[in-house]
C-alpha positions as CSV (number, residue, x, y, z in Angstrom):
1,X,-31.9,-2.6,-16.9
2,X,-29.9,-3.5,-19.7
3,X,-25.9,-3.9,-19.8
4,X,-24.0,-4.6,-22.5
5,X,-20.8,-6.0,-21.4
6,X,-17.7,-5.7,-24.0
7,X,-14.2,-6.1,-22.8
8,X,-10.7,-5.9,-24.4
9,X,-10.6,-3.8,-27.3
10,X,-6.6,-3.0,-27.1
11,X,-7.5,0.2,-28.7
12,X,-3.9,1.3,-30.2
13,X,-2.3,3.5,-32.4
14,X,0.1,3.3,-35.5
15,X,-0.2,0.8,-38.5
16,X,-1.4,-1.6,-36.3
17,X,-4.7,0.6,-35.2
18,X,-7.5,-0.5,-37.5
19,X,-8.3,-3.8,-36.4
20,X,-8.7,-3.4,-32.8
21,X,-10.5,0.2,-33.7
22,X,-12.9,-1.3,-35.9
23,X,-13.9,-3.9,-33.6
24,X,-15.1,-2.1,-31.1
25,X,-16.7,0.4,-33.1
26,X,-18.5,-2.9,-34.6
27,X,-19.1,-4.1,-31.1
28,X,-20.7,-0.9,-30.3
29,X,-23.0,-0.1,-33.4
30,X,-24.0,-4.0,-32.3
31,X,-25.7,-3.1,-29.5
32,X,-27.1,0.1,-30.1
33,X,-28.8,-1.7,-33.0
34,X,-30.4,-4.3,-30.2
35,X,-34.1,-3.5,-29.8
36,X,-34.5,-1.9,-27.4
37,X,-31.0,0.0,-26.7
38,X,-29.2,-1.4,-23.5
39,X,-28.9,0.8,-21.0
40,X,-25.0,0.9,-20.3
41,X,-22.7,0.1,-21.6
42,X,-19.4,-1.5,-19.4
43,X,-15.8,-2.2,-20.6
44,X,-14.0,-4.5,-18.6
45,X,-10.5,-3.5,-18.9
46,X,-7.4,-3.9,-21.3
47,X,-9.1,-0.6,-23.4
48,X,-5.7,0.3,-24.6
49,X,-2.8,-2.0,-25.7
50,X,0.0,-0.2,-23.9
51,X,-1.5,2.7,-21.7
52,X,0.0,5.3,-23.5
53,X,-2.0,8.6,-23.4
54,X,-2.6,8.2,-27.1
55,X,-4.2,5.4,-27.1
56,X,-6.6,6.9,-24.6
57,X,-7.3,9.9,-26.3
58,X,-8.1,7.2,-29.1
59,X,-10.4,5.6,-27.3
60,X,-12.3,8.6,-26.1
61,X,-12.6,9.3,-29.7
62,X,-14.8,6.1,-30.2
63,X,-16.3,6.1,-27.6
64,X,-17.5,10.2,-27.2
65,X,-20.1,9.7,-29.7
66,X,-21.9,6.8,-28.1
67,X,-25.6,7.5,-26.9
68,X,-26.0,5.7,-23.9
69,X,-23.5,6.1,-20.7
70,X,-20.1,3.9,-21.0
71,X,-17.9,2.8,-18.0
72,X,-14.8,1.7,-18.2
73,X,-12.8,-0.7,-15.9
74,X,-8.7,-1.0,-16.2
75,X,-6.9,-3.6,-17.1
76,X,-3.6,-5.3,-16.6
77,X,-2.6,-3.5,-20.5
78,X,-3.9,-0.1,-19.1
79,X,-2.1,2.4,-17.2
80,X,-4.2,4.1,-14.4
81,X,-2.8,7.2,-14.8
82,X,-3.0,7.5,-18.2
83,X,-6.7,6.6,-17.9
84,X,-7.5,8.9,-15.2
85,X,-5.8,11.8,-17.4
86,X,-7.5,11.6,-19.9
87,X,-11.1,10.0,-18.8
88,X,-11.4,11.5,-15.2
89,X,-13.8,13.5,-14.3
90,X,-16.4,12.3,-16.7
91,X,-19.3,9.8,-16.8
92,X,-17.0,7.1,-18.4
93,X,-15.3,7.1,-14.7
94,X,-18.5,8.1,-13.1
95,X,-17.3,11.6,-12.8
96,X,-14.5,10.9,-10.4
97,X,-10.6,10.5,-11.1
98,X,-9.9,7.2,-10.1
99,X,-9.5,3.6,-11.7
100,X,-12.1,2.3,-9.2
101,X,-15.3,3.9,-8.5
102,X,-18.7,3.0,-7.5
103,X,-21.7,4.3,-10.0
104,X,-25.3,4.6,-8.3
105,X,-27.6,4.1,-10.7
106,X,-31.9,4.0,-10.2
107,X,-31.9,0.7,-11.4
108,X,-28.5,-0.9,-9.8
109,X,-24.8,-0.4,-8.1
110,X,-21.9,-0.6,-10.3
111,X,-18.5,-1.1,-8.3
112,X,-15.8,-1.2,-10.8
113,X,-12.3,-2.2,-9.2
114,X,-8.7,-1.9,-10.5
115,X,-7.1,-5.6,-10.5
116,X,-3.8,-4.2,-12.6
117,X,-0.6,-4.8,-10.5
118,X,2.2,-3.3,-12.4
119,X,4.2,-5.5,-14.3
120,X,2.3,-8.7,-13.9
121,X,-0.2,-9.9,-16.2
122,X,-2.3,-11.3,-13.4
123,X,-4.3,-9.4,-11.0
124,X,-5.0,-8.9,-7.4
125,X,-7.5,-5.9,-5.3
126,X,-5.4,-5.8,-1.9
127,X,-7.2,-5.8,1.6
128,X,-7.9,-2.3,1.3
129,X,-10.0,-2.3,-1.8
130,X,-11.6,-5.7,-0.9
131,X,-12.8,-3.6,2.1
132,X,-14.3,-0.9,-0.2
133,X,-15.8,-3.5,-2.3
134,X,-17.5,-5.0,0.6
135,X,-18.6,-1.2,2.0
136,X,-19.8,-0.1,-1.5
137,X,-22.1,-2.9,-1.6
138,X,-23.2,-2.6,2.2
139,X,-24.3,1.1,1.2
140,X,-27.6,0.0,-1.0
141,X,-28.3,-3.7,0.1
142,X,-31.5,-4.0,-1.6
143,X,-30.5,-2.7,-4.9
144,X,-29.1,-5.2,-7.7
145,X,-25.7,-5.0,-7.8
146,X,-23.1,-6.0,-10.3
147,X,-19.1,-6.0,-9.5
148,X,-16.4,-5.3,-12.5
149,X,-13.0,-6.5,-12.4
150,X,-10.6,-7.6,-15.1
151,X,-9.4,-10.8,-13.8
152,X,-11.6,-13.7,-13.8
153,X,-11.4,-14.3,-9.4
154,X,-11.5,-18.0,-10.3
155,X,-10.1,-20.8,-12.4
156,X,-12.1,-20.8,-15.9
157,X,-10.4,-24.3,-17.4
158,X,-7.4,-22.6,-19.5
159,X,-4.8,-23.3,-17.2
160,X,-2.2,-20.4,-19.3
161,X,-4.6,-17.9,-18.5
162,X,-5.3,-19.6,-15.1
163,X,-2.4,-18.6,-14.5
164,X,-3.1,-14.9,-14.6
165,X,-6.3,-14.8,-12.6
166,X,-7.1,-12.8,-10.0
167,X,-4.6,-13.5,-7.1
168,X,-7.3,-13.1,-4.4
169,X,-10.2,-14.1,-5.9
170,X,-11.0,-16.3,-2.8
171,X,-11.2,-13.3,-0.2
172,X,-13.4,-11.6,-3.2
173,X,-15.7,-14.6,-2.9
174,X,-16.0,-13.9,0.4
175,X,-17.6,-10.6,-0.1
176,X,-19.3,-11.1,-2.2
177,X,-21.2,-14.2,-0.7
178,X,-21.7,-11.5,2.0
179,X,-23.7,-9.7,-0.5
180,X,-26.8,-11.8,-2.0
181,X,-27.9,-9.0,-4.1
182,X,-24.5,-9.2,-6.3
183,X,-26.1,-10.3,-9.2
184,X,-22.9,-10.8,-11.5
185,X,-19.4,-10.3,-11.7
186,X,-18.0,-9.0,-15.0
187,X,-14.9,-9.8,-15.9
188,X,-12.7,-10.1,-18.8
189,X,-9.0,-10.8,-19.6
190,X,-9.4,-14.5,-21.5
191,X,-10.9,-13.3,-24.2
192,X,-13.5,-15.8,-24.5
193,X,-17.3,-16.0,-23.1
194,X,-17.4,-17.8,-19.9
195,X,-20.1,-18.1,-17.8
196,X,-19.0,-19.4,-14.2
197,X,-20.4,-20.0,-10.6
198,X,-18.9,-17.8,-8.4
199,X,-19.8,-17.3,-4.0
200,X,-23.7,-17.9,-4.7
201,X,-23.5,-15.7,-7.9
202,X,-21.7,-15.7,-11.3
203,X,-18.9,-14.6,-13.3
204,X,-19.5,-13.6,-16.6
205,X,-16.4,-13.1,-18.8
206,X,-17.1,-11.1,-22.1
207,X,-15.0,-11.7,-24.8
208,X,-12.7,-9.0,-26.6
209,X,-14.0,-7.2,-29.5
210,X,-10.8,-7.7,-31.0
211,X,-9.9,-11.3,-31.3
212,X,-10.5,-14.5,-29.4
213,X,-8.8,-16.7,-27.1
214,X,-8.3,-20.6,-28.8
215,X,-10.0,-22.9,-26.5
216,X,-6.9,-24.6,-25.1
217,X,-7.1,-26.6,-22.3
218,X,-3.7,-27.6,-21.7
219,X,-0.5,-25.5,-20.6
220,X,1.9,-26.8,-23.1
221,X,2.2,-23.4,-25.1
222,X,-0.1,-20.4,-25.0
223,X,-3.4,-20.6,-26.6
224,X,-3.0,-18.2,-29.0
225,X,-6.0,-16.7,-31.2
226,X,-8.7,-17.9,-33.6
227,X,-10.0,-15.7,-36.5
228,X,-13.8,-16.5,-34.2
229,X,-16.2,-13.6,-34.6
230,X,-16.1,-11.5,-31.9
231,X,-18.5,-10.7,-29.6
232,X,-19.8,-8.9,-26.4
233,X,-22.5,-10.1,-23.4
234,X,-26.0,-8.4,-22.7
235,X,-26.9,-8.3,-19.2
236,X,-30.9,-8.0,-18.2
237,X,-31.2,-7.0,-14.4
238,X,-34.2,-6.5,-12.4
239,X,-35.5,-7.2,-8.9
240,X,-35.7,-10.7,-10.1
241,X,-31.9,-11.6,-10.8
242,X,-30.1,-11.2,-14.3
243,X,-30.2,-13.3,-17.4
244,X,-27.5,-13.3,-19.5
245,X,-27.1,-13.0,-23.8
246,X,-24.0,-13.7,-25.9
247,X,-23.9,-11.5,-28.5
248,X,-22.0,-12.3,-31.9
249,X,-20.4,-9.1,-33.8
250,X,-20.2,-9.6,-37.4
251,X,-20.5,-8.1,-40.6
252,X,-24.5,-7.5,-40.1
253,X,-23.3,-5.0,-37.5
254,X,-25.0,-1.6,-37.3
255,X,-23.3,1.6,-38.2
256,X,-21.9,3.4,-35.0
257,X,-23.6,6.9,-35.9
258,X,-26.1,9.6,-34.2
């Protein structure tokens, strides 16, 4: 199975619109130009700038068009409600109404959670998720499985963003270490690709297909952005484990059409 892993688009509207619109839609036509087409596709979170329900209904517009499935995953920038009003009940939520959701396909398990705690750019999943995590997984044991979250669970080396992680990531790593067949955990949030060991598994963090994180180790000011090229992460799974591309989007980028 393929899985192409973008993340952080901050899909907005107003003057300020085109950039993050255009990256995405870049990102996109991207990987439906790979050979062959991934599979999925998988958003981790911070789709929208500010949650407001234009913004979604701006996303959909993107994304509605797209030829292979798309799931999405909140962010700390997203507004669950707004989300679920305008995207529930279709495949992009796996047909249900909720920011978290479990999606059962042939070839592997998709649990997508909701890290956003209102107010706080960090994140945390609560004891009561962490135990829906840990029974979604239980359900197919001998399926690849792949967990989604916004915040990196665990300290990446920018200690700004660091800052921000997943509150429990610890009692995450305990579930999933529970869980062998976990073959990844997507994340997002920094804006950067990072690839990280993680409870006998790792976390991938995609990078926004808007703009790019600075590679700022210290936490003397924010690291601001880099005019980088963007990007987005490919994701082969099979009974064997996953292997993991970075993919750069630039101006060789294929058209978004059907």
């Amino acid at each position: 199975m393929r899985i192409a892993h973008l993340s952080d688009p901050h899909v907005t509207t107003g003057p300020l619109a085109a950039s993050p619109a255009q990256g995405l839609y870049q990102a996109l036509g991207r990987a439906l130009s790979l050979e062959p087409r991934p599979d999925l596709v998988v958003i981790t979170g911070d789709l929208t700038d500010s949650g407001r329900p234009e913004e979604y209904a701006a996303l959909h517009a993107i994304l509605r068009p797209c030829p292979v499935p798309v799931l999405l995953a909140a962010g700390n920038h997203d507004d669950p409600e707004a989300l679920t009003a305008e995207f529930g009940g279709t495949p992009f939520l796996a047909g249900g109404a909720s920011a978290r959701y479990v999606a059962e396909l042939p070839e592997a398990t998709v649990v997508v959670a909701d890290s956003r705690v209102a107010g706080s750019p960090g994140g945390t999943l609560g004891p009561g998720q962490l135990a829906w995590i840990d029974e979604s997984l239980r359900a197919r044991p001998d399926v690849p499985a792949l967990v989604c979250v916004h915040h990196p669970p665990r300290p990446v080396g920018l200690p700004f963003l660091d800052g921000m992680r997943l509150a429990d990531g610890p009692a995450l790593a305990e579930v999933v270490a529970r869980h062998p067949r976990v073959v990844r955990v997507l994340a997002g949030h920094v804006h950067r690709t990072i690839l990280a060991s993680f409870a006998g598994t790792v976390v991938a963090v995609a990078p926004s297909t808007y703009r790019l994180t600075a590679l700022r180790m210290h936490d003397e000011q924010p690291p601001g952005y880099l005019a980088e090229p963007p990007g987005f992460l490919l994701h082969l799974v099979d009974d064997s484990g996953c292997v993991t591309h970075a993919v750069n989007v630039g101006q060789a980028s294929a058209d978004f059409a059907l």
